[in-house]
VEXZA-95938 format. One record per atom (N, C-alpha, C): x, y, z; residue in one letter. Coordinates in steps of 0.02 Angstrom, whole numbers, plus 50000, padded with zeros to 5 digits. Layout:
BEGIN
XYZa/...
This chain:
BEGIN
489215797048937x/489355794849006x/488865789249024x/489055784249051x/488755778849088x/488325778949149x/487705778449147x/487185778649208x/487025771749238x/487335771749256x/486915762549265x/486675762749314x/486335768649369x/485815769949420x/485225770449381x/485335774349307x/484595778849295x/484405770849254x/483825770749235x/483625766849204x/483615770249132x/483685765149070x/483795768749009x/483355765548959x/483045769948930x/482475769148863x/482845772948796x/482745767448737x/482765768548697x/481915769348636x/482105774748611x/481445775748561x/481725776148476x/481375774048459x/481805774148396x/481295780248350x/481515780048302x/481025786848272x/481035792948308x/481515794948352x/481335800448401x/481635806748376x/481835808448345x/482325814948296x/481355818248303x/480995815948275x/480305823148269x/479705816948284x/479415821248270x/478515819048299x/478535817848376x/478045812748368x/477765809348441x/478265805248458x/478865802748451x/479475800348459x/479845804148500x/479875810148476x/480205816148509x/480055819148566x/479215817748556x/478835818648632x/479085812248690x/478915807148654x/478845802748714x/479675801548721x/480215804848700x/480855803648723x/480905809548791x/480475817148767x/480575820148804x/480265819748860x/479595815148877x/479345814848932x/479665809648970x/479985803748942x/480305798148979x/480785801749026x/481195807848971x/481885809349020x/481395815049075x/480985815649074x/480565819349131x/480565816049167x/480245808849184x/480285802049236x/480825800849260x/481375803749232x/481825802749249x/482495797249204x/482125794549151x/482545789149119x/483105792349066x/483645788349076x/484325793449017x/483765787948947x/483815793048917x/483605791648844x/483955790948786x/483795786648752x/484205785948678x/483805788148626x/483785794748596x/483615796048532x/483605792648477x/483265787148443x/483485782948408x/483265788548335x/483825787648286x/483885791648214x/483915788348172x/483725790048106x/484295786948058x/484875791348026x/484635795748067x/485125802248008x/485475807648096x/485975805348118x/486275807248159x/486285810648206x/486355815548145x/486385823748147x/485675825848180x/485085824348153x/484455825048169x/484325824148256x/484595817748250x/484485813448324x/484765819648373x/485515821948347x/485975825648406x/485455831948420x/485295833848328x/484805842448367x/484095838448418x/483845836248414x/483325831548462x/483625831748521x/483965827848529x/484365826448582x/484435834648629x/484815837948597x/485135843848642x/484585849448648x/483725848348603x/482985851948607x/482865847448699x/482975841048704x/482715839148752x/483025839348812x/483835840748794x/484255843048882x/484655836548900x/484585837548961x/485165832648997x/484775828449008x/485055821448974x/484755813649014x/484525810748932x/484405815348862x/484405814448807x/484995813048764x/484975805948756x/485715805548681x/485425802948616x/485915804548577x/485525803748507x/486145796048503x/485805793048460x/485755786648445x/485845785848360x/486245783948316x/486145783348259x/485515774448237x/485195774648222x/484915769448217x/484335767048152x/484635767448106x/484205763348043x/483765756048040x/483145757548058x/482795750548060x/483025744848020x/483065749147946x/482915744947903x/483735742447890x/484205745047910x/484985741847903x/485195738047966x/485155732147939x/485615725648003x/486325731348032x/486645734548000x/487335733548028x/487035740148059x/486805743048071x/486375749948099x/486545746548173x/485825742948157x/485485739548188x/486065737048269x/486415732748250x/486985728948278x/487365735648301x/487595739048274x/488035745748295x/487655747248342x/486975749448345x/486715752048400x/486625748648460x/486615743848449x/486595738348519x/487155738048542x/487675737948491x/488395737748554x/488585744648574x/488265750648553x/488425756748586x/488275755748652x/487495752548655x/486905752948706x/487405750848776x/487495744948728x/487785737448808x/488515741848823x/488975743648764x/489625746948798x/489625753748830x/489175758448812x/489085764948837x/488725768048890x/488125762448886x/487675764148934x/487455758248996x/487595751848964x/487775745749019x/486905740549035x/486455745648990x/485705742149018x/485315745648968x/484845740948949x/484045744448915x/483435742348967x/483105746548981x/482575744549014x/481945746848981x/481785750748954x/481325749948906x/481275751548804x/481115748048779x/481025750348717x/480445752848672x/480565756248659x/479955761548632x/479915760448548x/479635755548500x/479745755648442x/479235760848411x/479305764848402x/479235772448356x/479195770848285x/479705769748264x/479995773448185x/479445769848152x/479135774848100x/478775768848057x/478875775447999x/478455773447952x/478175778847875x/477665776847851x/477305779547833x/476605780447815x/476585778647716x/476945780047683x/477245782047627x/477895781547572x/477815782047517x/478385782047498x/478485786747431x/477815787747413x/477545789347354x/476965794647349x/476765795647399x/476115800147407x/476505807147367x/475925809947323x/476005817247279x/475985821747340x/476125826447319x/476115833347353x/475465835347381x/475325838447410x/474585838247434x/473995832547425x/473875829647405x/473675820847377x/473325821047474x/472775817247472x/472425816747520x/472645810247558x/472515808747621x/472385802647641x/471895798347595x/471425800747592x/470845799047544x/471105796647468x/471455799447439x/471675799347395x/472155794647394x/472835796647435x/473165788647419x/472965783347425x/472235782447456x/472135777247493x/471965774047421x/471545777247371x/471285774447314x/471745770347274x/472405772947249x/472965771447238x/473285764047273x/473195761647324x/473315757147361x/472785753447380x/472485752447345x/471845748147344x/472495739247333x/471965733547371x/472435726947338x/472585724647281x/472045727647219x/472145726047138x/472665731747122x/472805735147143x/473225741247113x/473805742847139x/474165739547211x/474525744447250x/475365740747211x/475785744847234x/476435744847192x/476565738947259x/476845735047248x/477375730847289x/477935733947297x/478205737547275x/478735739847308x/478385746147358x/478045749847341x/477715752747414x/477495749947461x/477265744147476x/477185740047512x/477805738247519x/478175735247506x/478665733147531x/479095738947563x/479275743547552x/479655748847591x/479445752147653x/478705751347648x/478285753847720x/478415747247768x/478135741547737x/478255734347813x/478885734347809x/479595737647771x/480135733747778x/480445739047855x/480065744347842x/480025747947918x/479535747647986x/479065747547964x/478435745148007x/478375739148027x/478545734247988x/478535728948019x/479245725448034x/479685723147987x/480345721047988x/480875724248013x/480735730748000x/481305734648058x/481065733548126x/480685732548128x/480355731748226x/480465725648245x/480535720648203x/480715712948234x/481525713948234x/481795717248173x/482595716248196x/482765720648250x/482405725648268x/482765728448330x/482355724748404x/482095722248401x/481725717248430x/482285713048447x/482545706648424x/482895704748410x/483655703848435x/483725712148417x/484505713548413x/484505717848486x/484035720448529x/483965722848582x/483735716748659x/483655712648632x/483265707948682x/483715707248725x/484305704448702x/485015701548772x/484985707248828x/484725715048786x/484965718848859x/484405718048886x/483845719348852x/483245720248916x/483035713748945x/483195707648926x/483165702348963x/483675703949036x/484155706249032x/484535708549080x/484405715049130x/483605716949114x/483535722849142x/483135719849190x/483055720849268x/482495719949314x/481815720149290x/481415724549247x/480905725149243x/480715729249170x/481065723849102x/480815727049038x/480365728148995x/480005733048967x/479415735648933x/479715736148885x/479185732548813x/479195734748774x/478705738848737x/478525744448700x/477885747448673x/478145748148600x/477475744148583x/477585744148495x/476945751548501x/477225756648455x/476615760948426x/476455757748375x/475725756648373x/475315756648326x/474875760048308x/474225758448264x/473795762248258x/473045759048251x/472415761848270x/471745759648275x/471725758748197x/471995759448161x/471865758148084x/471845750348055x/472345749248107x/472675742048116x/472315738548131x/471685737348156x/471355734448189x/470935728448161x/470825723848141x/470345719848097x/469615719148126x/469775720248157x/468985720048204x/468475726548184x/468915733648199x/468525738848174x/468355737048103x/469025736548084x/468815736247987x/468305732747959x/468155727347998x/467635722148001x/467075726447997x/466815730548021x/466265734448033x/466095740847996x/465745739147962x/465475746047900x/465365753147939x/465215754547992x/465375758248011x/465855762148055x/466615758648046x/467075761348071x/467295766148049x/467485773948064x/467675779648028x/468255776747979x/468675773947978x/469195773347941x/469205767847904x/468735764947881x/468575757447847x/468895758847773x/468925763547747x/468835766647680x/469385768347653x/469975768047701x/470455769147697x/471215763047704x/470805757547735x/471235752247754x/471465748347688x/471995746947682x/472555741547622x/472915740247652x/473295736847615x/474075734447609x/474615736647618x/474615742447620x/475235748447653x/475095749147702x/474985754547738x/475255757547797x/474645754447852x/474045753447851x/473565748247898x/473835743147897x/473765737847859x/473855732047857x/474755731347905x/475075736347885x/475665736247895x/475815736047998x/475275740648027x/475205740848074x/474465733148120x/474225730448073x/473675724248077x/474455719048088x/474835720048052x/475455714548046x/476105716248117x/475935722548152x/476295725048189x/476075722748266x/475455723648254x/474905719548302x/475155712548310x/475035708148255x/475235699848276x/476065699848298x/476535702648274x/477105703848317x/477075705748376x/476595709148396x/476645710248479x/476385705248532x/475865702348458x/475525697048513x/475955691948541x/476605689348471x/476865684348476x/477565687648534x/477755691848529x/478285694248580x/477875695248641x/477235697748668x/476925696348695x/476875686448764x/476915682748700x/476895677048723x/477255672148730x/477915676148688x/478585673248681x/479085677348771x/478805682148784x/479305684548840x/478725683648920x/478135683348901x/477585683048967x/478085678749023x/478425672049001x/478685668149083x/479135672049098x/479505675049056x/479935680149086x/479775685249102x/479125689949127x/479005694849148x/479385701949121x/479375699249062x/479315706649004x/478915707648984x/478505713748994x/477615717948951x/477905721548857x/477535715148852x/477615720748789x/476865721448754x/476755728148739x/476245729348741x/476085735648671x/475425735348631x/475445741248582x/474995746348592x/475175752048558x/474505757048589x/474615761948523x/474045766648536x/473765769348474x/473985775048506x/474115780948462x/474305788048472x/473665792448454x/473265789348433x/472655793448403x/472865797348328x/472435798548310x/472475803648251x/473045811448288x/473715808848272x/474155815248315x/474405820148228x/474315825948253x/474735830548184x/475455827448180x/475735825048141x/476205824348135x/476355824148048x/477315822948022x/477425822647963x/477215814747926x/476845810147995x/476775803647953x/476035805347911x/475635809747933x/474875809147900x/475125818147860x/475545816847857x/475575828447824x/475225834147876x/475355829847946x/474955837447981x/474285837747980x/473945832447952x/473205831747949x/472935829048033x/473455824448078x/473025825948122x/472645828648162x/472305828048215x/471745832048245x/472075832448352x/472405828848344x/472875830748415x/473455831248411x/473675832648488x/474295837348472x/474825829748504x/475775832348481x/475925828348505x/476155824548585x/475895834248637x/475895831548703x/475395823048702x/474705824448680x/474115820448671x/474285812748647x/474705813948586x/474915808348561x/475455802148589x/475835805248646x/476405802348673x/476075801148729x/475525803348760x/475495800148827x/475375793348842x/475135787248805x/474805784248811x/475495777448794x/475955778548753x/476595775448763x/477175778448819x/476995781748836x/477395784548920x/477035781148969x/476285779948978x/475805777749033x/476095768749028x/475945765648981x/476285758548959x/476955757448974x/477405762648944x/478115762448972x/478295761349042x/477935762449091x/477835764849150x/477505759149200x/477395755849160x/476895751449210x/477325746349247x/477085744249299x/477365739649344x/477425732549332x/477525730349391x/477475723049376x/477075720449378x/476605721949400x/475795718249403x/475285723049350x/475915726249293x/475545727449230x/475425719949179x/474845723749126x/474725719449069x/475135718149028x/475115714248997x/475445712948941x/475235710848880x/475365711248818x/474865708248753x/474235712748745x/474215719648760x/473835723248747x/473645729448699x/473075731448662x/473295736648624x/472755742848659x/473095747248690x/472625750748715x/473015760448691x/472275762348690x/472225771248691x/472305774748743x/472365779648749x/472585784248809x/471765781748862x/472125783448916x/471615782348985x/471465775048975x/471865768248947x/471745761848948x/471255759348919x/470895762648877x/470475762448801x/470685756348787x/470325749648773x/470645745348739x/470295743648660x/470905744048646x/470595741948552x/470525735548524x/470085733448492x/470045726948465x/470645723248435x/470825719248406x/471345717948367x/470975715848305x/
C-alpha cells in the first residue's frame, strides 16, 4: 500500500543485524520502511519480526538489475524516499571456521591478500553503495528533506591507523578497513556533490556491535549499535553534513 503522508526509509542489509535494528527503530519514528534483502524471503521474515509500517524489499547491492528493480518498486509503490540507510556490507569471504579477527587479519596483509577477496568485499562495501547511490538519487532529490547515512566503521579511519597506538592498528588492510577508508571518501564526495541541494549525507560508526559481520565477537549490543544511524537519520535541516560521527556525536577522524 502507498503512504505518501508517512515519510519512507529505505535500509539495505536489513533482513539481520544492526540493519534490522535501525529498520525497526525508524518504523518506531514513525517512517514506512523498506527492508532492503538480497534473499527475499529473509527480508519478508524481518519485515513481519518488525510489524506494520515494515516491507521487505528484494535488493542485491552488487546486481545492477536488483538494483534498478528496486527503485522502480520504490517510485511505483511507495511514491517517495526520504531517507537512505546504506547498511549492507561483509566483512569476508573466506574467513575459516572459528579463525580470529586476529587471524584473518594476518592472511590479508598487502603482500599476501587474494584479490579476489578484496574484490568481493569493496564490490559490496564500496560499489554496491555508489550504485544504489546512484540508482536512488531521482527519488530523494524529490523528497523535502533527504538523509543519507553511509555505516561505516572507526577501522576506516586513516588518521587513527596513523597512530601506533590505536587499538585496531594491527588489524587494518585491504579488505574490509580499507574497504570502509574507501566508503569514507564516497561520503565525502556525495557529501559535496548534494550540500547546494540540502541533502546530509553523512557516515557513522556502529561501534564494535555483536553481530554475524565480526562472528558475534562484538562487545555491544544491537539496540547500541543502531542508535547512532537513527540519531543522523533524523536530523534536521540545520543538521551536518560530510560527517563521520559515533553515538552521542563522537566525531571520528577520517
Amino acid at each position: 500500500m502507498t503512504m505518501p503522508d508517512k515519510p519512507v526509509a529505505l535500509v539495505t542489509g536489513a533482513n539481520q543485524g544492526i540493519g534490522l535494528q535501525i529498520a525497526r527503530d525508524l518504523v518506531a519514528h514513525g517512517f514506512t520502511v523498506l527492508v532492503g534483502s538480497r534473499n527475499f524471503e529473509r527480508g519478508v521474515a524481518a519485515a513481519e519480526e518488525i510489524g506494520p509500517g515494515a516491507h521487505a524489499l528484494r535488493l542485491d547491492v552488487t546486481d545492477r538489475a536488483s538494483i534498478a528493480a528496486a527503485a522502480e518498486r520504490v517510485r511505483t509503490e511507495f511514491g517517495r524516499l526520504d531517507v537512505l540507510v546504506q547498511n549492507a556490507a561483509i566483512s569476508n569471504t573466506n574467513r575459516l571456521p572459528g579463525q580470529s579477527i586476529e587471524e584473518y587479519a594476518k592472511t590479508t596483509r598487502p603482500s599476501t591478500v587474494s584479490l579476489d577477496e578484496m574484490r568481493a568485499v569493496w564490490d559490496t562495501n564500496v560499489f554496491g553503495v555508489l550504485a544504489v547511490y546512484q540508482a536512488m538519487l531521482p527519488l530523494l532529490r524529490e523528497a523535502p528533506e533527504a538523509r543519507i547515512v553511509n555505516v561505516s566503521s572507526g577501522v576506516g579511519s586513516l588518521t587513527a591507523n596513523s597512530d601506533p597506538a590505536f587499538a585496531y592498528r594491527s588489524i587494518f588492510g585491504p579488505v574490509y578497513p580499507a574497504s570502509k577508508t574507501a566508503l569514507n571518501a564516497l561520503t565525502v564526495a556525495m557529501a559535496i556533490e548534494l550540500e547546494p541541494e540540502g541533502i546530509k549525507v553523512n557516515a557513522v560508526s556502529p561501534g564494535f556491535t555483536r553481530t554475524n559481520l565480526n562472528g558475534y565477537a562484538g562487545t555491544e549490543t544491537l539496540e547500541q549499535g543502531a542508535r547512532e544511524a537513527v540519531r543522523v537519520a533524523l536530523l534536521g535541516a540545520d543538521g551536518p553534513t560530510g560527517t563521520f560521527t559515533r553515538w552521542e556525536n563522537g566525531t571520528i577522524p577520517w
